[in-house]
Backbone and ligand atoms as CSV (ligand in chain L), in Angstrom:
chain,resi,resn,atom,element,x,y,z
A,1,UNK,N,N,176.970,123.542,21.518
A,1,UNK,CA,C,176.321,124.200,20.372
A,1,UNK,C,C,175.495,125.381,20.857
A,2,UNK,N,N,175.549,126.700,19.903
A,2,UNK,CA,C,174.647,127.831,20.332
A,2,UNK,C,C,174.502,128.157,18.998
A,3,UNK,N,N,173.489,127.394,18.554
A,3,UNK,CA,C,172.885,128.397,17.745
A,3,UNK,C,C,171.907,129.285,17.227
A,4,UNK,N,N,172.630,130.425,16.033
A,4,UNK,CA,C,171.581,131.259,16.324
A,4,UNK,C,C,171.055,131.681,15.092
A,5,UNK,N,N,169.501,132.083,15.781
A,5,UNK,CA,C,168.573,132.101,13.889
A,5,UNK,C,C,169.503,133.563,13.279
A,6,UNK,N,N,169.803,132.873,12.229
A,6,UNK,CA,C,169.966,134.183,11.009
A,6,UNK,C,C,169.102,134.834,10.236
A,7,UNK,N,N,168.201,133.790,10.022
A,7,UNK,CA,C,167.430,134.595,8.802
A,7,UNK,C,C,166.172,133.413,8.419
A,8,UNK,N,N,164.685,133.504,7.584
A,8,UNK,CA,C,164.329,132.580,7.136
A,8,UNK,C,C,164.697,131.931,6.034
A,9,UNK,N,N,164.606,130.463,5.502
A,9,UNK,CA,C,164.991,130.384,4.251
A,9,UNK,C,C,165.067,131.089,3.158
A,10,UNK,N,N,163.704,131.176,3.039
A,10,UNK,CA,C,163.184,132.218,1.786
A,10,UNK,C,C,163.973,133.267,1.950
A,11,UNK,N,N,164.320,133.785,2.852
A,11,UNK,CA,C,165.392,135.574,2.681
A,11,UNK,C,C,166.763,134.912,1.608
A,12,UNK,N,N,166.960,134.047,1.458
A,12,UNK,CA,C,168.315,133.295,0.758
A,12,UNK,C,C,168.023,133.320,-0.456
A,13,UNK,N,N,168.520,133.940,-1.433
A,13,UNK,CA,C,168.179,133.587,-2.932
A,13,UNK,C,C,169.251,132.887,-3.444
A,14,UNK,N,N,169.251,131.695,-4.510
A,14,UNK,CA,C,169.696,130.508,-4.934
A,14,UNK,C,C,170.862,131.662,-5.539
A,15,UNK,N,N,172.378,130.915,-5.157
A,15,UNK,CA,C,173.296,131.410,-5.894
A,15,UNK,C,C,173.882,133.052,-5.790
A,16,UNK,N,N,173.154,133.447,-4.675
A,16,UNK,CA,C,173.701,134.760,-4.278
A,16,UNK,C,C,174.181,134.472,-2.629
A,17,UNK,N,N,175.026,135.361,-2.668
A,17,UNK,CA,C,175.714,135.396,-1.011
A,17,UNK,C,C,174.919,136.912,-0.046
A,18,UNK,N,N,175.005,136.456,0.781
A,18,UNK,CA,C,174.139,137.472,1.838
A,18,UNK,C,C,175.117,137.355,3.034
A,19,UNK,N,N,175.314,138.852,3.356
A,19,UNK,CA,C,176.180,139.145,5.093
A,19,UNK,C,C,174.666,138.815,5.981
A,20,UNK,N,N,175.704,138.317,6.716
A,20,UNK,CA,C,174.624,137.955,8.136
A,20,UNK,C,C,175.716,138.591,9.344
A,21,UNK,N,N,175.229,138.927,10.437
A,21,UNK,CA,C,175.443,139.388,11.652
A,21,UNK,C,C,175.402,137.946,12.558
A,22,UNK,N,N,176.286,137.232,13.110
A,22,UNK,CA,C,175.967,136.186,14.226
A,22,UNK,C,C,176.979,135.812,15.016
A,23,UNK,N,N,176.294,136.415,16.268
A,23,UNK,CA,C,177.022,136.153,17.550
A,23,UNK,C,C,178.364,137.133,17.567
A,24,UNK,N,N,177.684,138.555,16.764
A,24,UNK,CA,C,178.837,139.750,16.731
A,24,UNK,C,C,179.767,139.200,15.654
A,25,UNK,N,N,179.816,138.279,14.940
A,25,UNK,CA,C,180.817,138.163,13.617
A,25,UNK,C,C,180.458,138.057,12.466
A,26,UNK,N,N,181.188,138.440,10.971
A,26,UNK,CA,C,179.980,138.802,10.226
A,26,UNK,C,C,180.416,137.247,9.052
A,27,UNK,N,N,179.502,136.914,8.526
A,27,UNK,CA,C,179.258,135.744,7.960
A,27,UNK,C,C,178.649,135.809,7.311
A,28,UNK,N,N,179.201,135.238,5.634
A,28,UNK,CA,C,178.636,135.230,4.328
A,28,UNK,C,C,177.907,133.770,4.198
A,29,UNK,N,N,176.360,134.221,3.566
A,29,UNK,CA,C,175.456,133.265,4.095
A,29,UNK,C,C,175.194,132.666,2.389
A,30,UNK,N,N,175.477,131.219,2.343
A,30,UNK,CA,C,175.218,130.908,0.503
A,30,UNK,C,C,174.068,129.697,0.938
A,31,UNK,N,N,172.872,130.415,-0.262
A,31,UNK,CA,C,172.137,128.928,-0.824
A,31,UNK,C,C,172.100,128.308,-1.960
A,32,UNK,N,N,172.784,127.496,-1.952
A,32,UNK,CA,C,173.002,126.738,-3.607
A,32,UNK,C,C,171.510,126.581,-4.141
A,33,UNK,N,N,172.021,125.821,-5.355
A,33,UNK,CA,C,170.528,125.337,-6.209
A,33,UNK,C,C,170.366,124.132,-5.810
A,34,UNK,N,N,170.964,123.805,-5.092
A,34,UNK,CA,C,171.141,121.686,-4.911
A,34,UNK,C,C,170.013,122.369,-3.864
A,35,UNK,N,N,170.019,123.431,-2.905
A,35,UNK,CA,C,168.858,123.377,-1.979
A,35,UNK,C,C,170.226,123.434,-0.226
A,36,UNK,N,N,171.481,123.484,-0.856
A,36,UNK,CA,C,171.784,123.296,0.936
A,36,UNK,C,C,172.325,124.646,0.691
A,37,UNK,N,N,172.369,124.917,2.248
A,37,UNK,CA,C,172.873,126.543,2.885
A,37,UNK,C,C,174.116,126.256,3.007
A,38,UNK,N,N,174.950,127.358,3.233
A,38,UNK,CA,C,176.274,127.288,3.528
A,38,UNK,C,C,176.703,128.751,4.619
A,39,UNK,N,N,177.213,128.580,5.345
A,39,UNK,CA,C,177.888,129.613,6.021
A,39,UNK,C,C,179.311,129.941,6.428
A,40,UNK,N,N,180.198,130.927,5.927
A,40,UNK,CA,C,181.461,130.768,5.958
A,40,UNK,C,C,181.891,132.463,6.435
A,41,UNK,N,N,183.044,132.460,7.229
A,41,UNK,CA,C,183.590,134.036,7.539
A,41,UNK,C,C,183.594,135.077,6.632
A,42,UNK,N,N,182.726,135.696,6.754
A,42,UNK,CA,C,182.650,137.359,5.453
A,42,UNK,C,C,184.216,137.357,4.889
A,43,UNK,N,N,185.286,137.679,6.355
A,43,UNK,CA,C,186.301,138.178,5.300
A,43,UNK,C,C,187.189,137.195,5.187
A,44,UNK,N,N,187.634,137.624,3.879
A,44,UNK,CA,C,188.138,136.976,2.809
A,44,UNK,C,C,189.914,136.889,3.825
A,45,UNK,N,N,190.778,135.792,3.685
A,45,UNK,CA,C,191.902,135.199,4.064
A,45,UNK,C,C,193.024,136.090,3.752
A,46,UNK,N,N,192.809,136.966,2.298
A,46,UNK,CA,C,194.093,137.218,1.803
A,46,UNK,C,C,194.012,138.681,1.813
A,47,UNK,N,N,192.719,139.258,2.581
A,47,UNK,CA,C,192.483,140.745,2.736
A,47,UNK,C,C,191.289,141.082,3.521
A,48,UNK,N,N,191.036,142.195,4.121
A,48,UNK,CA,C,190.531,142.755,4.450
A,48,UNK,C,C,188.921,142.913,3.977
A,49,UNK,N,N,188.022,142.287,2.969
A,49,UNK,CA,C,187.387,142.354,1.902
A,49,UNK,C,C,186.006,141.556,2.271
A,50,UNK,N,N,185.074,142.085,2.215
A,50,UNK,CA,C,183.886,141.536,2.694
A,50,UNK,C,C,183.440,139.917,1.064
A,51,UNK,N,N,183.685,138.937,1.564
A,51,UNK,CA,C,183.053,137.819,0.650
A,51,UNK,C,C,181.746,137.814,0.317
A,52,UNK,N,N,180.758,138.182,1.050
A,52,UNK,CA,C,179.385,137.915,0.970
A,52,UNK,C,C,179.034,139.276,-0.238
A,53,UNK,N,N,180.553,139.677,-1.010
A,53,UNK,CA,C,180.095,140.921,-2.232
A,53,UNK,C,C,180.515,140.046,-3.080
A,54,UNK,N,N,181.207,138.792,-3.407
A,54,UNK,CA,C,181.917,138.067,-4.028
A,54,UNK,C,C,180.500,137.456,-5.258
A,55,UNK,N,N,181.058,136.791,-5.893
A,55,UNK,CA,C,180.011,135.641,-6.511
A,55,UNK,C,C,180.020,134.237,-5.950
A,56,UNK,N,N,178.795,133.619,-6.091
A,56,UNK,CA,C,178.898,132.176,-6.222
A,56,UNK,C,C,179.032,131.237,-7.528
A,57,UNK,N,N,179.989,130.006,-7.113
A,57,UNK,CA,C,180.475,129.792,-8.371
A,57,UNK,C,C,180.547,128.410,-7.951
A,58,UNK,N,N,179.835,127.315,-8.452
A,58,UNK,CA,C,179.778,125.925,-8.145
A,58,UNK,C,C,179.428,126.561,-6.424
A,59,UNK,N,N,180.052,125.044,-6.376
A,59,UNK,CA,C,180.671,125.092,-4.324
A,59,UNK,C,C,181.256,125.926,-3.720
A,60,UNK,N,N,181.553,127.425,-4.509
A,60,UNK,CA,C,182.507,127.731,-3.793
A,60,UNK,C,C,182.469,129.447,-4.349
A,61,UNK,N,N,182.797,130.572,-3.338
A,61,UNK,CA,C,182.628,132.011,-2.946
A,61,UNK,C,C,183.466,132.368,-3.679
A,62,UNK,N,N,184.079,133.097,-4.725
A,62,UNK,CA,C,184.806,133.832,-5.530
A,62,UNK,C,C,185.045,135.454,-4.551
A,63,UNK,N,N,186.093,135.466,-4.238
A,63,UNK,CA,C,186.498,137.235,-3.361
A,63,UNK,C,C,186.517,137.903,-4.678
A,64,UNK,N,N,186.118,139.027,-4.703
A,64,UNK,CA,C,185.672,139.838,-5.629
A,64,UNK,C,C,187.070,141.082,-5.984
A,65,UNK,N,N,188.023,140.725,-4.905
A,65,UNK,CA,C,189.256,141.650,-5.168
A,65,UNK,C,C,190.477,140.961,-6.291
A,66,UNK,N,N,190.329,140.079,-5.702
A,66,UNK,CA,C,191.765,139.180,-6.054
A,66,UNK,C,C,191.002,138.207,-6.978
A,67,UNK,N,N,190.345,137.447,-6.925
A,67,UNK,CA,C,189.231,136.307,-7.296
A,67,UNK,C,C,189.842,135.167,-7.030
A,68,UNK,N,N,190.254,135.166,-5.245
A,68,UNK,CA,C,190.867,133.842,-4.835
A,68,UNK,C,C,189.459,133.057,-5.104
A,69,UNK,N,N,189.100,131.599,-5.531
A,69,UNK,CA,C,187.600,131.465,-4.666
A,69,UNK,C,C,187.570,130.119,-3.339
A,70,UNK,N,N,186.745,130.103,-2.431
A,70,UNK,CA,C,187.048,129.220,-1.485
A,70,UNK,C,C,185.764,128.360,-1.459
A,71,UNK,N,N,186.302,127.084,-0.908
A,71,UNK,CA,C,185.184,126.002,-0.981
A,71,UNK,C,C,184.292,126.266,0.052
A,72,UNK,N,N,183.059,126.419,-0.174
A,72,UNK,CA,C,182.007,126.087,0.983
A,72,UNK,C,C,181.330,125.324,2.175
A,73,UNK,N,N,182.183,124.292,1.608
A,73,UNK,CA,C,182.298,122.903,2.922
A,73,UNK,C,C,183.906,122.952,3.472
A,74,UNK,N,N,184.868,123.026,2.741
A,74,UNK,CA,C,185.944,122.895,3.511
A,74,UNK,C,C,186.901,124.543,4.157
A,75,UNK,N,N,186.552,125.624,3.389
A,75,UNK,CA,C,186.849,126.420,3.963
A,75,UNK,C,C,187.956,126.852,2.861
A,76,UNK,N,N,188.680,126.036,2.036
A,76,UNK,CA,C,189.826,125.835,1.398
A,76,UNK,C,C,189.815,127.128,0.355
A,77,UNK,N,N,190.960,127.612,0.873
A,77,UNK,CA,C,191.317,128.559,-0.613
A,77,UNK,C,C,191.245,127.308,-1.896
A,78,UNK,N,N,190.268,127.899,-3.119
A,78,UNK,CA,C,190.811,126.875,-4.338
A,78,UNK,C,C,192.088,127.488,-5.791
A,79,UNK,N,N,191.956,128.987,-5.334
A,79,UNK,CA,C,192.527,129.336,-6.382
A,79,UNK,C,C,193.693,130.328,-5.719
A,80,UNK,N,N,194.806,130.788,-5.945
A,80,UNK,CA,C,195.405,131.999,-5.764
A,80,UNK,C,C,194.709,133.249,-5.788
A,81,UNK,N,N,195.203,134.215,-4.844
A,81,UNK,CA,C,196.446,134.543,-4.021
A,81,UNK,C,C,196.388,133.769,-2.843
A,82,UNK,N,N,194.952,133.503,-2.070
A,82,UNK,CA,C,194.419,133.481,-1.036
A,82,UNK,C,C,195.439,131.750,-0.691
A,83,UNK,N,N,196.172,132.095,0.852
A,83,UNK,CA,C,196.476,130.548,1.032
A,83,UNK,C,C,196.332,130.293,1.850
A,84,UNK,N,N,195.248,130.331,3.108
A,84,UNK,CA,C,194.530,130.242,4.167
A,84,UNK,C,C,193.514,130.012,3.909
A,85,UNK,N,N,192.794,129.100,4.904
A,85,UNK,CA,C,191.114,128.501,4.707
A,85,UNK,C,C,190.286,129.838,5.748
A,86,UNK,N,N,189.013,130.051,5.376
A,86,UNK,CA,C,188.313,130.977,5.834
A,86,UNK,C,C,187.484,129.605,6.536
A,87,UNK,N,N,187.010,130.360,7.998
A,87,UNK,CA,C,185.985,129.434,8.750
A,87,UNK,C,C,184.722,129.116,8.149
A,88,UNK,N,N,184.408,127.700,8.392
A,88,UNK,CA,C,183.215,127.417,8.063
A,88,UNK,C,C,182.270,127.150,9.195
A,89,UNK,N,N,181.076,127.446,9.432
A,89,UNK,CA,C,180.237,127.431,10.705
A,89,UNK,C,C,178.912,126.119,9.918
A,90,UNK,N,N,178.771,125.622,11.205
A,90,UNK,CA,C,177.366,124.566,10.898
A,90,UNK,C,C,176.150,125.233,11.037
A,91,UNK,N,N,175.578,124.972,9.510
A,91,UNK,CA,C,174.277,125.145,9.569
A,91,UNK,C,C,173.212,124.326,9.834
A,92,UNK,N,N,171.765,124.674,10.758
A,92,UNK,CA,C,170.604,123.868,10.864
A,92,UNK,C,C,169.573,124.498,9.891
A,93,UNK,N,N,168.576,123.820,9.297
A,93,UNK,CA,C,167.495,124.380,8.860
A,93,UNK,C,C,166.174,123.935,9.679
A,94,UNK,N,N,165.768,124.719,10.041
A,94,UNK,CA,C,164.329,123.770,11.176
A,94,UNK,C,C,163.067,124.712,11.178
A,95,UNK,N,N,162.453,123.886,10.532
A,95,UNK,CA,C,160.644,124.663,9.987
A,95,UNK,C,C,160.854,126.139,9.433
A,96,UNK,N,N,161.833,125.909,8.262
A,96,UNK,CA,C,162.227,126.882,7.516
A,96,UNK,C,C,162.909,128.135,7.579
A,97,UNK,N,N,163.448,127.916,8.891
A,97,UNK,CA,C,164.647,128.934,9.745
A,97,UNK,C,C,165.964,128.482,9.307
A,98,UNK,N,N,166.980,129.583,9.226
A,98,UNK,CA,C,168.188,128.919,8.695
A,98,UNK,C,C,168.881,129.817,10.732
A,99,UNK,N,N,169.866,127.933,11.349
A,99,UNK,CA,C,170.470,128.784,12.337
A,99,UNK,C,C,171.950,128.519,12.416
A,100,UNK,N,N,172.482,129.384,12.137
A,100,UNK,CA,C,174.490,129.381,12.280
A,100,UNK,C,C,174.538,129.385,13.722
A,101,UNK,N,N,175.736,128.374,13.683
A,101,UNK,CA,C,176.529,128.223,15.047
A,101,UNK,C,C,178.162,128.398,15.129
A,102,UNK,N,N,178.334,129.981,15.189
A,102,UNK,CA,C,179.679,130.613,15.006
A,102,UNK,C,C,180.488,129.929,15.936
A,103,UNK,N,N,180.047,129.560,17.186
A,103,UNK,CA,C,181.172,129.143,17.974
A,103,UNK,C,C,181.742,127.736,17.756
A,104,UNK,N,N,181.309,126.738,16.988
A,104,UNK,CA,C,182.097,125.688,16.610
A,104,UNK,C,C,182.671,125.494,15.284
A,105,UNK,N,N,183.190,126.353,14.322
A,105,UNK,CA,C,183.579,125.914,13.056
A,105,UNK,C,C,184.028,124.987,12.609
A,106,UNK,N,N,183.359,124.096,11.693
A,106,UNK,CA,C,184.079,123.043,11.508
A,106,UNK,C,C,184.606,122.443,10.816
A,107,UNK,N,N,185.770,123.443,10.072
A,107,UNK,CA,C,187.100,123.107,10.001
A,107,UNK,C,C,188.431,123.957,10.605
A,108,UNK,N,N,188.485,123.748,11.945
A,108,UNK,CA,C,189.392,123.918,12.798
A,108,UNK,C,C,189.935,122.628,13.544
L,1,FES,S1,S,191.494,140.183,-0.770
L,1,FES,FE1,FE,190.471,138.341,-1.324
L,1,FES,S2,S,191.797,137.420,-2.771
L,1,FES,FE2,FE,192.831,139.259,-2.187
Protein backbone atom coordinates (compact mmCIF):
# COMPACT_ATOMS: atom_id res chain seq x y z
CA UNK A 1 0.00 0.00 0.00
CA UNK A 2 1.15 3.73 -0.85
CA UNK A 3 -1.00 5.94 -0.07
CA UNK A 4 -1.41 9.27 -0.89
CA UNK A 5 -3.23 12.39 0.73
CA UNK A 6 -5.50 13.92 -1.93
CA UNK A 7 -7.26 16.37 -0.40
CA UNK A 8 -9.15 17.20 3.09
CA UNK A 9 -12.60 15.97 3.57
CA UNK A 10 -14.26 19.12 3.65
CA UNK A 11 -12.64 20.05 -0.02
CA UNK A 12 -15.39 17.13 -1.18
CA UNK A 13 -18.81 18.47 -1.64
CA UNK A 14 -21.74 15.81 -1.22
CA UNK A 15 -22.71 14.59 -4.72
CA UNK A 16 -20.24 16.40 -6.87
CA UNK A 17 -17.12 14.75 -8.50
CA UNK A 18 -13.67 16.45 -8.19
CA UNK A 19 -10.27 15.55 -10.47
CA UNK A 20 -7.57 14.74 -8.19
CA UNK A 21 -3.88 14.34 -9.33
CA UNK A 22 -2.39 10.90 -7.55
CA UNK A 23 0.68 9.31 -8.01
CA UNK A 24 0.77 11.14 -11.69
CA UNK A 25 -2.83 9.63 -12.65
CA UNK A 26 -5.81 11.57 -12.73
CA UNK A 27 -8.78 10.35 -10.57
CA UNK A 28 -12.34 11.36 -10.15
CA UNK A 29 -12.84 11.87 -6.48
CA UNK A 30 -16.93 11.26 -5.26
CA UNK A 31 -18.49 12.01 -1.77
CA UNK A 32 -21.85 10.63 -1.44
CA UNK A 33 -24.51 11.81 1.08
CA UNK A 34 -24.38 8.34 2.92
CA UNK A 35 -20.89 10.16 4.03
CA UNK A 36 -18.39 7.52 2.07
CA UNK A 37 -15.70 8.74 -0.53
CA UNK A 38 -15.17 7.07 -3.61
CA UNK A 39 -12.27 7.14 -6.02
CA UNK A 40 -12.31 5.87 -9.55
CA UNK A 41 -10.06 6.59 -13.03
CA UNK A 42 -11.01 10.22 -14.49
CA UNK A 43 -11.24 8.68 -17.90
CA UNK A 44 -14.13 7.38 -18.90
CA UNK A 45 -13.77 3.43 -20.69
CA UNK A 46 -15.54 4.26 -23.88
CA UNK A 47 -13.50 7.60 -24.62
CA UNK A 48 -11.11 9.80 -24.09
CA UNK A 49 -13.38 12.11 -21.62
CA UNK A 50 -12.55 13.38 -18.27
CA UNK A 51 -15.49 11.68 -15.60
CA UNK A 52 -14.84 13.86 -12.71
CA UNK A 53 -17.09 16.58 -15.42
CA UNK A 54 -19.78 13.86 -15.35
CA UNK A 55 -22.68 13.89 -12.65
CA UNK A 56 -23.30 11.89 -9.66
CA UNK A 57 -26.17 9.76 -9.71
CA UNK A 58 -27.01 7.22 -6.82
CA UNK A 59 -23.68 4.99 -6.62
CA UNK A 60 -22.58 5.71 -9.60
CA UNK A 61 -20.55 8.60 -12.17
CA UNK A 62 -22.69 9.38 -15.27
CA UNK A 63 -19.79 10.29 -18.41
CA UNK A 64 -21.13 13.37 -19.56
CA UNK A 65 -20.49 12.44 -23.44
CA UNK A 66 -22.27 9.34 -24.05
CA UNK A 67 -24.05 9.06 -20.45
CA UNK A 68 -22.56 5.54 -20.01
CA UNK A 69 -22.79 5.68 -15.97
CA UNK A 70 -20.35 3.44 -13.85
CA UNK A 71 -20.63 2.02 -10.39
CA UNK A 72 -18.45 3.44 -7.71
CA UNK A 73 -17.54 0.34 -5.83
CA UNK A 74 -17.31 -2.03 -8.66
CA UNK A 75 -15.94 -0.06 -11.44
CA UNK A 76 -18.82 -1.57 -13.72
CA UNK A 77 -20.09 0.13 -16.75
CA UNK A 78 -24.08 0.23 -15.74
CA UNK A 79 -25.48 1.61 -18.79
CA UNK A 80 -24.38 1.70 -22.61
CA UNK A 81 -22.07 2.48 -24.77
CA UNK A 82 -19.35 2.07 -22.21
CA UNK A 83 -18.41 -1.94 -21.86
CA UNK A 84 -15.33 -1.88 -19.80
CA UNK A 85 -15.01 -1.28 -15.99
CA UNK A 86 -12.98 1.94 -15.13
CA UNK A 87 -10.44 1.37 -12.05
CA UNK A 88 -11.42 1.72 -8.71
CA UNK A 89 -8.64 2.78 -6.07
CA UNK A 90 -9.02 2.31 -2.06
CA UNK A 91 -9.85 4.97 -0.10
CA UNK A 92 -8.66 5.86 3.72
CA UNK A 93 -10.15 8.68 5.67
CA UNK A 94 -7.83 9.48 8.80
CA UNK A 95 -8.38 12.70 11.06
CA UNK A 96 -10.24 14.10 8.21
CA UNK A 97 -7.74 13.55 5.30
CA UNK A 98 -9.06 11.70 2.39
CA UNK A 99 -5.83 9.21 1.04
CA UNK A 100 -6.07 7.25 -2.51
CA UNK A 101 -3.94 4.38 -3.14
CA UNK A 102 -3.57 4.28 -7.08
CA UNK A 103 -1.30 1.45 -7.07
CA UNK A 104 -3.67 -1.30 -5.88
CA UNK A 105 -7.13 -1.03 -7.57
CA UNK A 106 -9.47 -3.04 -6.41
CA UNK A 107 -11.16 -4.39 -9.01
CA UNK A 108 -8.46 -5.95 -11.02
S1 LIG B 1 -16.92 8.77 -23.87
FE1 LIG B 1 -17.88 8.16 -22.01
S2 LIG B 1 -19.64 7.08 -22.67
FE2 LIG B 1 -18.65 7.67 -24.53
Amino acid sequence: MSAELVCALDDLVEGQAALAEVGGKKVAMVRLSDGSVHAVEDECSHGSVSLSEGEVSGCSLECWLHGSKFDLLTGAPLTPPATAAILVYPVTIEAGDVYVDVTAPTNV
